[in-house]
RODO-2510 file (C-alpha; in nm, 4 decimals, decimal comma):
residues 480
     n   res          X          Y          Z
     1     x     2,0627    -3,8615    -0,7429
     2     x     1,7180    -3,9299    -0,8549
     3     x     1,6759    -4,1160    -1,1875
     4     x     1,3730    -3,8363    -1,3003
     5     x     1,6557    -3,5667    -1,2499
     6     x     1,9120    -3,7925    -1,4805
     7     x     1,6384    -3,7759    -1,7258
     8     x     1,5669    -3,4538    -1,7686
     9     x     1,5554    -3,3363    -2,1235
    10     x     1,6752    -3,6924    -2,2432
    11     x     1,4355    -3,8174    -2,5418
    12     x     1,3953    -4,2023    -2,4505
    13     x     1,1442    -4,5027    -2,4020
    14     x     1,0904    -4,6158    -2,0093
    15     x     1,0292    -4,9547    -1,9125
    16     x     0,9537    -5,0324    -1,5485
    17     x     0,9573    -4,6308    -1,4884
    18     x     1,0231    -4,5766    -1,1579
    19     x     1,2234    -4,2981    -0,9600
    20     x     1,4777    -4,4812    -0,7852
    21     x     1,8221    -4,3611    -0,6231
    22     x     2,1047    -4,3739    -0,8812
    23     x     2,4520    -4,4259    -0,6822
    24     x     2,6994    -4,4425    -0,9851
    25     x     2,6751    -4,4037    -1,3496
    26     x     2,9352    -4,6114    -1,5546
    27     x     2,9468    -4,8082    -1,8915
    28     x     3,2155    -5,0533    -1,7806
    29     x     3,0264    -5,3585    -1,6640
    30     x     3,3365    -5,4013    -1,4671
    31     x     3,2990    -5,1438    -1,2450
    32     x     2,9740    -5,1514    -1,1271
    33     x     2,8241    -5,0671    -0,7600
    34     x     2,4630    -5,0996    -0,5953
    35     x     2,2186    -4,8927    -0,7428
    36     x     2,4261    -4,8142    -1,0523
    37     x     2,2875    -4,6554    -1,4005
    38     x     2,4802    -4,8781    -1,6221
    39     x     2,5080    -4,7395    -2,0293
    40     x     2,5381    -4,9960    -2,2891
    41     x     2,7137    -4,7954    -2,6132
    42     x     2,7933    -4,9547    -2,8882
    43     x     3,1626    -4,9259    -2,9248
    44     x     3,4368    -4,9250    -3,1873
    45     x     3,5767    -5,3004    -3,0381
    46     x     3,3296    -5,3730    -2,7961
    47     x     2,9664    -5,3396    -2,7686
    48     x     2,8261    -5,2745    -2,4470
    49     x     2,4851    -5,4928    -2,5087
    50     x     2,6216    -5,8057    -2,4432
    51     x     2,7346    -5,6650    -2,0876
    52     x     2,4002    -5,5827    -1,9373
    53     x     2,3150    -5,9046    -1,7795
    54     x     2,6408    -5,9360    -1,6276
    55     x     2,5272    -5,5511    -1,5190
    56     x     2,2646    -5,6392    -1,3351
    57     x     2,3998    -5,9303    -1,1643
    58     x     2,6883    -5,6705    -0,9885
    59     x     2,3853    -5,4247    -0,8957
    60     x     2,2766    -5,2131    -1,1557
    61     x     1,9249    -5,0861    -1,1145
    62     x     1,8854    -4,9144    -1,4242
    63     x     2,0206    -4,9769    -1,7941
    64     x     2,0106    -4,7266    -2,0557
    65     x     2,0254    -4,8930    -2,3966
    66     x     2,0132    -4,8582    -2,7740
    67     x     1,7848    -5,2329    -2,7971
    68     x     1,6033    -5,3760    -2,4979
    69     x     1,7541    -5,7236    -2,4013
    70     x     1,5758    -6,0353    -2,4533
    71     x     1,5340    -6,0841    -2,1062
    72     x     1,3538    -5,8027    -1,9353
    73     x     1,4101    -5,7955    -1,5533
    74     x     1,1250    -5,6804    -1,3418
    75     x     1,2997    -5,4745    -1,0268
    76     x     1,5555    -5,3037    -1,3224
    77     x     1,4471    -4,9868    -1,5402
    78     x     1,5092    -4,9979    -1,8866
    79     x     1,5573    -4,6840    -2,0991
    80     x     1,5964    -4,7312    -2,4537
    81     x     1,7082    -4,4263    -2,6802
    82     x     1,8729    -4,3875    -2,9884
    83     x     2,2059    -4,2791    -2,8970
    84     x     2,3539    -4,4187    -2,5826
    85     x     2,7060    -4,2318    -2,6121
    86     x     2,4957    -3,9348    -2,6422
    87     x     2,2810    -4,0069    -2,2880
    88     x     2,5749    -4,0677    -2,0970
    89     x     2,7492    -3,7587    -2,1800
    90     x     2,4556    -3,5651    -2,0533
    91     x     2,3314    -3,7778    -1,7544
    92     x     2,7119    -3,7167    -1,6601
    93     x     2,7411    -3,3904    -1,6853
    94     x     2,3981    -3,3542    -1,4977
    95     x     2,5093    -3,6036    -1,2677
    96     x     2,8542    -3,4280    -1,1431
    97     x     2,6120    -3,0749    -1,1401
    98     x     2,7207    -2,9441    -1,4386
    99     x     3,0439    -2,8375    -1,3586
   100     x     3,1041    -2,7003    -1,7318
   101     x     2,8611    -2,4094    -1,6622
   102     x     3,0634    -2,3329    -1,3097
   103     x     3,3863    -2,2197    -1,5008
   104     x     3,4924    -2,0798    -1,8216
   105     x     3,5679    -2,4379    -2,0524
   106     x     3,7844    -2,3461    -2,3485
   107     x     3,8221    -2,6285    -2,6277
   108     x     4,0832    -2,6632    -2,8863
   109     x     4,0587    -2,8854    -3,1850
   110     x     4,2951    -2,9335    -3,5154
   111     x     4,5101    -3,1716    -3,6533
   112     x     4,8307    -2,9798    -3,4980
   113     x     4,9014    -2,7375    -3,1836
   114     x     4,6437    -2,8605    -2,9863
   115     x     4,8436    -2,9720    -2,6795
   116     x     5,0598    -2,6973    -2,7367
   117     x     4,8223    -2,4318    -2,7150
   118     x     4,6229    -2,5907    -2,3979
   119     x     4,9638    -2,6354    -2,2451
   120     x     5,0704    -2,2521    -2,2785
   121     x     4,7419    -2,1188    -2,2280
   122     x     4,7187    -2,2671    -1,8950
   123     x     5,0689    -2,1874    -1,7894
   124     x     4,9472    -1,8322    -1,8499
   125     x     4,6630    -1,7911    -1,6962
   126     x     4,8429    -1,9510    -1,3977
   127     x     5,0476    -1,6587    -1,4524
   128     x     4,8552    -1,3795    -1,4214
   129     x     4,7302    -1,5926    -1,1517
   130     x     4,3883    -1,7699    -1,2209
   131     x     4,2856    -2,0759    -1,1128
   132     x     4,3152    -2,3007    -1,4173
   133     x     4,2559    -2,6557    -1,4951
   134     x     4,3949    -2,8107    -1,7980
   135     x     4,2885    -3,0997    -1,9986
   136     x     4,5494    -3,2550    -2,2311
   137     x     4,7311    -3,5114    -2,4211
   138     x     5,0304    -3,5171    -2,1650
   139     x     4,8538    -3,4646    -1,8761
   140     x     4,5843    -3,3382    -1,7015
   141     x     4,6427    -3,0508    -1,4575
   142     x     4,3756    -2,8838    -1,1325
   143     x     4,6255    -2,5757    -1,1320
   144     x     4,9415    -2,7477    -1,0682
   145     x     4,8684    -3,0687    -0,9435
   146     x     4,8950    -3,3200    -1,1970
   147     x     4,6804    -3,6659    -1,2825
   148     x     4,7511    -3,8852    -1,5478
   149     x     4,6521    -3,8093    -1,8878
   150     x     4,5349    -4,1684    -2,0807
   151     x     4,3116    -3,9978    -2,3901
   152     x     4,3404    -3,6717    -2,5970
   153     x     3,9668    -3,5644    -2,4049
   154     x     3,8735    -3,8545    -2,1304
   155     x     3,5069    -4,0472    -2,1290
   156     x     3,1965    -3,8267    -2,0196
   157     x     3,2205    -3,9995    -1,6983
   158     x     3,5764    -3,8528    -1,6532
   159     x     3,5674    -3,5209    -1,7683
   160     x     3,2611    -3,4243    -1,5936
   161     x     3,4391    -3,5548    -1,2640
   162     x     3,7766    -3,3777    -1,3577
   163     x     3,5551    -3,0713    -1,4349
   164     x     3,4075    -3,1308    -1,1252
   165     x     3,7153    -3,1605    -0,9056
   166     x     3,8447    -2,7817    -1,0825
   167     x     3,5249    -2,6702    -0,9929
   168     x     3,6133    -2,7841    -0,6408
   169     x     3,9325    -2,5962    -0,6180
   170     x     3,7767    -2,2778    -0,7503
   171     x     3,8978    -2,2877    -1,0937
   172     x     3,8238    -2,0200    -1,3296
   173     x     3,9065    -2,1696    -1,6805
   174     x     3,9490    -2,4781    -1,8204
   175     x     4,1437    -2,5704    -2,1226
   176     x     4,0967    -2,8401    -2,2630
   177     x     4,2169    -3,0505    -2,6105
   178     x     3,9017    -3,1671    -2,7748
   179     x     3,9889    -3,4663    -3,0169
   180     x     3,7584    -3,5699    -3,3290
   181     x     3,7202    -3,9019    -3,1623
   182     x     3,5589    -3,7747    -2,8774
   183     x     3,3241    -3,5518    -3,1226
   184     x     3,2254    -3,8198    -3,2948
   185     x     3,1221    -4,0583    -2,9881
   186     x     2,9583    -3,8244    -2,7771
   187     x     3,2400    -3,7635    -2,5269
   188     x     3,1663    -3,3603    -2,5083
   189     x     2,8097    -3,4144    -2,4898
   190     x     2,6195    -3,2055    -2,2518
   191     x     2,9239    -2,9567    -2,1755
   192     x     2,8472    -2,5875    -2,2125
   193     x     3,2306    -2,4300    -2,3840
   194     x     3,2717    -2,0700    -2,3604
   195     x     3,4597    -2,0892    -2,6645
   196     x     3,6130    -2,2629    -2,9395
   197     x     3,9589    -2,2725    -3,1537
   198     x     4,0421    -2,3921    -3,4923
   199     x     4,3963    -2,4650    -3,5315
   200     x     4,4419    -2,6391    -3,8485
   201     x     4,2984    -3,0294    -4,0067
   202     x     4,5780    -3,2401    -4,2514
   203     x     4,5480    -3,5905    -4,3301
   204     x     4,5359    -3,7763    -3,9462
   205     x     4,3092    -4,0200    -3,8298
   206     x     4,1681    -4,1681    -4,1460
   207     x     4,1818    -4,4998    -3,9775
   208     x     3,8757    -4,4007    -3,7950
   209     x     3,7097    -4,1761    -3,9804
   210     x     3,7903    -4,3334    -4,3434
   211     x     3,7677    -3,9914    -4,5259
   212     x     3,9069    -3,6310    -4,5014
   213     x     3,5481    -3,5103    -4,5569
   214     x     3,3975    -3,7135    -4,2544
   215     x     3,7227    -3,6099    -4,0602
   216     x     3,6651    -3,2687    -4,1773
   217     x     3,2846    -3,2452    -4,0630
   218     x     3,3583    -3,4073    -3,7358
   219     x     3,5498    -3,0819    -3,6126
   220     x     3,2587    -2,8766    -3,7469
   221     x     3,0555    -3,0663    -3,5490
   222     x     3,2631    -2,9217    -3,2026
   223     x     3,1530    -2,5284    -3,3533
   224     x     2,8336    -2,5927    -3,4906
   225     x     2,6935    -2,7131    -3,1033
   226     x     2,8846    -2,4292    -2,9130
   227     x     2,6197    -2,1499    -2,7836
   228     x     2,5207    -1,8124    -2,8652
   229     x     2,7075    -1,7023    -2,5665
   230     x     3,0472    -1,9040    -2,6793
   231     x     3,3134    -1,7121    -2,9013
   232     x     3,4382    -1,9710    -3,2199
   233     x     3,8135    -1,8859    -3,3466
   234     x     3,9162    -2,0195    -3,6376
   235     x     4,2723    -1,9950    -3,8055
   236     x     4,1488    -1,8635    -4,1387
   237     x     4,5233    -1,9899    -4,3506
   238     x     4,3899    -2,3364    -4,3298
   239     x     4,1552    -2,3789    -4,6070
   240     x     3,8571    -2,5219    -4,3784
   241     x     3,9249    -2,2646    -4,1643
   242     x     3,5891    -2,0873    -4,2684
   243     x     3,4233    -2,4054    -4,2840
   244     x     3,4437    -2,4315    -3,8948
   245     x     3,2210    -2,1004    -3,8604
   246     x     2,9664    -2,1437    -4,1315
   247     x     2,6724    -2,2715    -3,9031
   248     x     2,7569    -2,1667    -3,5616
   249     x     2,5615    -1,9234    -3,3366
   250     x     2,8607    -1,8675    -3,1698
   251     x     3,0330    -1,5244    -3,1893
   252     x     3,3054    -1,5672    -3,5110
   253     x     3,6493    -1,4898    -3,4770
   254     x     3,9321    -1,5104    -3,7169
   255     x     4,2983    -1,5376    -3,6920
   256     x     4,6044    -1,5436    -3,9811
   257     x     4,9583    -1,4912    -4,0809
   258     x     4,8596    -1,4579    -4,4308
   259     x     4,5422    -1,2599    -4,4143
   260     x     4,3401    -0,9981    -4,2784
   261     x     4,1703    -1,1097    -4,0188
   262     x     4,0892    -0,9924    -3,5955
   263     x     4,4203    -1,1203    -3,4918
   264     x     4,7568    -1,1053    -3,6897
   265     x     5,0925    -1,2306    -3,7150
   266     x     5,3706    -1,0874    -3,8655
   267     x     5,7539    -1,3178    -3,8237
   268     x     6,0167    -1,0510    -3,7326
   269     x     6,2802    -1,3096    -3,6800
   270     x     6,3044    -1,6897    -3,6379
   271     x     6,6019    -1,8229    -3,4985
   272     x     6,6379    -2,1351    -3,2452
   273     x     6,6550    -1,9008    -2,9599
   274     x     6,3257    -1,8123    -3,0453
   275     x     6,0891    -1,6197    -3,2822
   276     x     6,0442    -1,1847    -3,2568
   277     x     5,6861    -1,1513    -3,3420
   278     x     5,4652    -0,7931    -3,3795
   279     x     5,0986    -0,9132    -3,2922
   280     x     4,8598    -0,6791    -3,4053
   281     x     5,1062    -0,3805    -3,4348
   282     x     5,3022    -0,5147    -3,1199
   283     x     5,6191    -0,6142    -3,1180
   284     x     5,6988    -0,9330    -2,8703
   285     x     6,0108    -1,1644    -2,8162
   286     x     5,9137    -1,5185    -2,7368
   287     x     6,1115    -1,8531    -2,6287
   288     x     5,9017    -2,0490    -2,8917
   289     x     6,0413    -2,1519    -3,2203
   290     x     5,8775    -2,1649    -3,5620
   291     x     5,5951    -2,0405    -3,8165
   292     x     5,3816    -2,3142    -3,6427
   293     x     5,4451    -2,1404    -3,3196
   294     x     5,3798    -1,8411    -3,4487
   295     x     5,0020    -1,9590    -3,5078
   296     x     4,9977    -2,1194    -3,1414
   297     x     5,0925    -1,7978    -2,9790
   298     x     4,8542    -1,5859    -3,2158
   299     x     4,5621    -1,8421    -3,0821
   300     x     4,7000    -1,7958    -2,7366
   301     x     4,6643    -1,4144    -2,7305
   302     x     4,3617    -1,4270    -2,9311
   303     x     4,2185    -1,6387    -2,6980
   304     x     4,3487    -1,4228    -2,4281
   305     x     4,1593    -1,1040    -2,5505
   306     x     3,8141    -1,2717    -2,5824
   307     x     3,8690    -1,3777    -2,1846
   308     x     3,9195    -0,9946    -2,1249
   309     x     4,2527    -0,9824    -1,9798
   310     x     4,5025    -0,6583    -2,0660
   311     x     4,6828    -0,6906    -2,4180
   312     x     5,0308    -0,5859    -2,2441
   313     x     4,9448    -0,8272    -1,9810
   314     x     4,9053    -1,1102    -2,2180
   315     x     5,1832    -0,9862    -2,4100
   316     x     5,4235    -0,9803    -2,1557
   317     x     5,2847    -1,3384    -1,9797
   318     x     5,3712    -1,4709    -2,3588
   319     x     5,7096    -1,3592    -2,3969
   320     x     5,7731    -1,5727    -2,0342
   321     x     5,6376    -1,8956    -2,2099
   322     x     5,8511    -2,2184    -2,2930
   323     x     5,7266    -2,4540    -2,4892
   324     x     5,5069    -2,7560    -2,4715
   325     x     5,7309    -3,1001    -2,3576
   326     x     5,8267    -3,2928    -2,6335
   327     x     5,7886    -3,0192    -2,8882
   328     x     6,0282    -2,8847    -3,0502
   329     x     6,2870    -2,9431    -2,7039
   330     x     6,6383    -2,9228    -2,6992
   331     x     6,9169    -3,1461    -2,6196
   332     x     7,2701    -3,0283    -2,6786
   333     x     7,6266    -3,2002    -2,6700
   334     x     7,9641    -3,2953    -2,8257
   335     x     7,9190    -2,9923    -3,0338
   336     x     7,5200    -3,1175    -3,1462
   337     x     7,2078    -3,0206    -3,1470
   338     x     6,9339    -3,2662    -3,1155
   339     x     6,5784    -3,1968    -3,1488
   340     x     6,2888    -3,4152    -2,9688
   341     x     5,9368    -3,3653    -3,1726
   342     x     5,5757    -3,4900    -3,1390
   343     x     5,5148    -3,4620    -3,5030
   344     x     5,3606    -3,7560    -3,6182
   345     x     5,1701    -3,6424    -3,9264
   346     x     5,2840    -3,5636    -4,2627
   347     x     5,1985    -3,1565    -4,1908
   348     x     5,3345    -3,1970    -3,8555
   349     x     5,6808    -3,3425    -3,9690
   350     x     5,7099    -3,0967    -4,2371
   351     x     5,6219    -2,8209    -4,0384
   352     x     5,8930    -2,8917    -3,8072
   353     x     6,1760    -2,9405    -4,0911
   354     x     6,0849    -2,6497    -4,2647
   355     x     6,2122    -2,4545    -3,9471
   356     x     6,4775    -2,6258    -3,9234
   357     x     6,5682    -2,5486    -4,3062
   358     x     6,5074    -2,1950    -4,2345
   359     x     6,7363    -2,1745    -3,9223
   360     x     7,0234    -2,3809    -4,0201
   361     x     7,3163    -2,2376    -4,1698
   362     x     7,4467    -2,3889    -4,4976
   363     x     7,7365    -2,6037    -4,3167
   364     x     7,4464    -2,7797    -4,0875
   365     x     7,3653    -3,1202    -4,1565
   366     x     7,0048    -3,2257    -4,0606
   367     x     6,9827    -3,6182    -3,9714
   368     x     6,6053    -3,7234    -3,9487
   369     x     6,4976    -3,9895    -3,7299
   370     x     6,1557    -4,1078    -3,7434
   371     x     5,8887    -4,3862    -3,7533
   372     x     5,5329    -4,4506    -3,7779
   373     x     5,2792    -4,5880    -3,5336
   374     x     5,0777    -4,9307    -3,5755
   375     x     4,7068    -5,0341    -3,6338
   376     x     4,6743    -4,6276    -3,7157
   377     x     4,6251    -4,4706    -4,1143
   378     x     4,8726    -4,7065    -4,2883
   379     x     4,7987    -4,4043    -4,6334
   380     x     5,0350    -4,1698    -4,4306
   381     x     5,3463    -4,3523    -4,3912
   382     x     5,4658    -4,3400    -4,7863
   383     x     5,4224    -3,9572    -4,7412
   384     x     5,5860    -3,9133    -4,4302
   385     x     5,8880    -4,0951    -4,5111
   386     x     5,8707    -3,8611    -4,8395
   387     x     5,9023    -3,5529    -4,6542
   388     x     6,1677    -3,6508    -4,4248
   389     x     6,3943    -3,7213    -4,7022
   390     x     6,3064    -3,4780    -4,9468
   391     x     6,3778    -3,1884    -4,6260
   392     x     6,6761    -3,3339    -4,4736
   393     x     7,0691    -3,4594    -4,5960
   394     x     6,9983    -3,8075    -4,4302
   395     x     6,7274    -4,0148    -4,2593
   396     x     6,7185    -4,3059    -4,0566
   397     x     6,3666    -4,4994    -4,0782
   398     x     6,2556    -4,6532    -3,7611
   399     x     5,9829    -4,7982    -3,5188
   400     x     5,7519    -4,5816    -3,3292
   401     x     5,4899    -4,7350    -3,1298
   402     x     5,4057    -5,0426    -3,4067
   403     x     5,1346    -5,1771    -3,1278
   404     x     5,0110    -5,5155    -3,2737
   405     x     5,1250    -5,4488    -3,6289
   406     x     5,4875    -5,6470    -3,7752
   407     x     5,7138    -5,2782    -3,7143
   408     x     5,9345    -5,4253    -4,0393
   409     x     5,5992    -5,3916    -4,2389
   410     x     5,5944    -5,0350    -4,1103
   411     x     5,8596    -4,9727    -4,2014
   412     x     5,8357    -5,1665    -4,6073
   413     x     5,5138    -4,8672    -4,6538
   414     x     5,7289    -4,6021    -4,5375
   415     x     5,9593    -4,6868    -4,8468
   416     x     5,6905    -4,6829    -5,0640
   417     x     5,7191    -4,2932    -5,0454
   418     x     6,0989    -4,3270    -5,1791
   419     x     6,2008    -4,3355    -5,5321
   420     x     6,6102    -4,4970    -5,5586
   421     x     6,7626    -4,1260    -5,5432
   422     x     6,6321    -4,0531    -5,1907
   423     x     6,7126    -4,4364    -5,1142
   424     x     7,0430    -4,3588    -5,1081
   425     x     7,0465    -4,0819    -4,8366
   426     x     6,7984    -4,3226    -4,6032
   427     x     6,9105    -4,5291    -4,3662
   428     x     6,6596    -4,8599    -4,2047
   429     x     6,7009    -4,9536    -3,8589
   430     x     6,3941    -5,0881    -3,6719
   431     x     6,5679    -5,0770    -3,3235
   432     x     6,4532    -4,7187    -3,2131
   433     x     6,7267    -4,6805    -2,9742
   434     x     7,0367    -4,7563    -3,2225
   435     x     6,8726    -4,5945    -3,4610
   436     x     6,9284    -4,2553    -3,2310
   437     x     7,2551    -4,3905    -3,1140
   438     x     7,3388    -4,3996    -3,5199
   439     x     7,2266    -4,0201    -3,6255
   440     x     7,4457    -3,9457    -3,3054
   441     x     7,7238    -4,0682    -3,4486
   442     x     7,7343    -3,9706    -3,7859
   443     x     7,6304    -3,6077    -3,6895
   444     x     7,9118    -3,3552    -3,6785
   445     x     8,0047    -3,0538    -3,4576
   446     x     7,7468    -2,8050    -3,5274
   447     x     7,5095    -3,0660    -3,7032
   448     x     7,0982    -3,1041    -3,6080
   449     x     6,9267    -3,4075    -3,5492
   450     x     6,5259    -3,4395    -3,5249
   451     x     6,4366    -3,7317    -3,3699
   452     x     6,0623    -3,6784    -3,4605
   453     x     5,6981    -3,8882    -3,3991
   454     x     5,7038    -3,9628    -3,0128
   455     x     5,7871    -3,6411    -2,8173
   456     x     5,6515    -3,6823    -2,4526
   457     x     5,5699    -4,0558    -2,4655
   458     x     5,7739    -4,2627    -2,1967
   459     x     5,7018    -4,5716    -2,3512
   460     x     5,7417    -4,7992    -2,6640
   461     x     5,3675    -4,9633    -2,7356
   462     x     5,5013    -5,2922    -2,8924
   463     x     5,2342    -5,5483    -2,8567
   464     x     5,0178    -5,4352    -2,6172
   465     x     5,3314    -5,3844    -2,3791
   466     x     5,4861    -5,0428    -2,2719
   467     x     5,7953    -5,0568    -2,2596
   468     x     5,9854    -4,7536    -2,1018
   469     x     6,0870    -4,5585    -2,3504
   470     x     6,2189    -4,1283    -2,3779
   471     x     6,3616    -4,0205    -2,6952
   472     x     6,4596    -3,7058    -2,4986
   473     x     6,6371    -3,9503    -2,2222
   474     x     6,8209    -4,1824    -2,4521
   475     x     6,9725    -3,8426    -2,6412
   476     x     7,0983    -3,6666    -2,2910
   477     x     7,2329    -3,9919    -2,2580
   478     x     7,4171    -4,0074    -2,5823
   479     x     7,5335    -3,6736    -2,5960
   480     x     7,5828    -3,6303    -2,2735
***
């Protein structure tokens, strides 16, 4: 593609303009061929800058760039702008031929239910039988073949090529998690969404973005870009619910348990077998469990209504859906229940024991096992380790993913939450797997255990290693 094409609409400075032939656009210096555009950002851990020489020595023929190098090489453009994340997210998208305007992109963004509701929306559009591609945590799906999920929402360079490849195989819709990181740096840039959903925002993430407020505004930031021609629905029982809609041009939608609003909830029944639910004056049995699940199915046929399709269509595709892996998934023996969960924030967690609570009957025990992750918002662990003793007759206090971080540290700020009565009913031990081998054996017949914070993952992260790792493995082989 020619460099003038790359460039279209892209506010920037050109030194040694010419229009060459642009083979490859990438910002790893790494991975660089002949005739590559090569984008210097200014990252988190790394800034890109210091790789441009080392750029142009594997090829690179142009460099796009937030301050010209020292060293300004004759036979290489330069083009200096003011946000490089920014210019890569549209030269990609431009680059891979806009595949977000081929296809109906659907984002999602919240502190909870994201994967969730990408997951089950794609299983039923697949369904009904659209082509769908799906862009998640767990993986990322072009109907139903699968490739290997490594972010929330991939680099620009990524995502327009996955959007790319869907557009390929005649997909239809795309859903797609869209994570506050990727807001912030640019990721989305230059997609076109044809809508937008608001799940919920709790305290996550303020490792990165230091304050609820900025986390808060970075969401807004996904709905206050989307188009005229984009639908925005919010969930209207989260407090910043409205916030998400105040400046967009989209077309507002609301949804609620708890209010008026276009879409409604009401909980028939709630039982692990699932929830009975009456959606706008219709009643539906589902295989989902929970008040949260309640929201994720009311986005889910929300969402399914804007798209057009039939409401006893949709109705009857969502009483055929199971849930998400890793959330809320079952594992029964010896008399047991065990409970696998993603919840790894301190709405998440309680979310999850709350239905629990409001399931169990009054001779079930509920044995909590669960951990927080390393180098992430150290402010959250006190409070998590609050809630799971506070909402359950014992927990056991172990490592998640501790990364680079000492996982007994972790573990000495998760106390912090407990004053010396719910000491007593809380249990330390760092070794994640005999720490579900112990709430095994101290459940009884007909007790629940939530082994809670990992879900999906496979692996342990414990200093920079993964180690293989299933929470939902080592119980089937417990109690099994």
């Amino acid at each position: 593609m020619k460099l003038n094409e790359l460039l279209y609409n892209i506010d920037c400075e050109i030194i040694n303009n010419r229009n060459i032939e642009v083979t490859q656009i990438t910002f790893d210096s790494r991975d660089i061929h002949e005739g590559a555009l090569f984008i210097a950002q200014s990252g988190v851990h790394v800034d890109g800058h210091n790789y441009i020489a080392s750029a142009i020595e594997k090829g690179a023929s142009a460099i796009v760039c937030q301050q010209l190098p020292a060293d300004i090489k004759a036979d290489v453009v330069y083009i200096k702008t003011e946000n490089s994340s920014k210019v890569l997210g549209l030269m990609a998208s431009t680059f891979y031929g806009n595949p977000s305007k081929k296809l109906k992109l659907i984002g999602i963004t919240g502190t909870n239910g994201k994967t969730t509701t990408v997951t089950l929306l794609h299983k039923l559009f697949r369904q009904i039988g659209y082509n769908t591609g799906l862009i998640s945590t767990i993986v990322n799906k072009i109907n139903e073949k699968e490739i290997p999920s490594t972010h929330t929402t991939p680099d620009a360079v990524a995502l327009n090529r996955l959007l790319s490849e869907m557009v390929d195989n005649s997909c239809e819709y795309c859903f797609m998690e869209v994570s506050s990181h990727s807001i912030v740096q640019a990721r989305i840039a230059g997609l076109q969404f044809y809508g937008a959903i608001f799940s919920n925002i709790t305290h996550d993430h303020l490792d990165f973005h230091k304050t609820f407020a900025e986390y808060i505004a970075a969401k807004k930031m996904f709905f206050d870009n989307l188009p005229t021609s984009a639908f925005a629905l919010t969930n209207i029982d989260d407090r910043n619910g409205l916030v998400m809609l105040q400046n967009t041009k989209a077309k507002k939608y609301t949804y609620s348990i708890q209010e008026i609003a276009d879409f409604n909830v009401k909980i028939l029944e709630n039982t692990f077998q699932g929830l009975l639910i009456n959606i706008n004056g219709k009643d539906v049995w589902t295989r989902l469990v929970g008040r949260f699940n309640a929201y994720n199915l009311l986005a889910i046929y929300a969402t399914t209504r804007l798209c057009g399709i039939d409401e006893m269509e949709a109705l009857t595709q969502l009483s055929n859906l199971q849930a998400a892996e890793g959330r809320f998934e079952y594992v029964t023996g010896e008399g047991k229940t065990a409970i696998v969960d993603y919840a790894h924030t301190p709405d998440a967690l309680k979310n999850v024991l709350q239905t629990i609570n409001d399931i169990r009957l009054d001779n079930q025990k509920l044995i909590t096992v669960v951990g927080c992750g390393g180098d992430r918002d150290s402010s959250k662990r006190p409070v998590m380790a609050n809630i799971a003793a506070n909402m359950s007759d014992t927990v056991i206090l172990t490592s998640d993913n501790p990364r680079t971080e000492d996982p007994e540290k972790i573990l000495n700020d998760m106390e912090e939450g407990l004053n010396n009565t719910l000491k007593e009913k809380t249990i330390r031990i760092t070794n994640r797997q005999q720490a579900i081998k112990t709430a095994c054996k101290l459940a009884q017949n007909g007790d629940i255990i939530l082994v809670a914070g990992k879900g999906h993952e496979k692996y342990q992260d414990i200093n920079g290693v993964k180690h293989h790792f299933d929470d939902k493995e080592e119980l089937i082989n417990i109690l099994k």
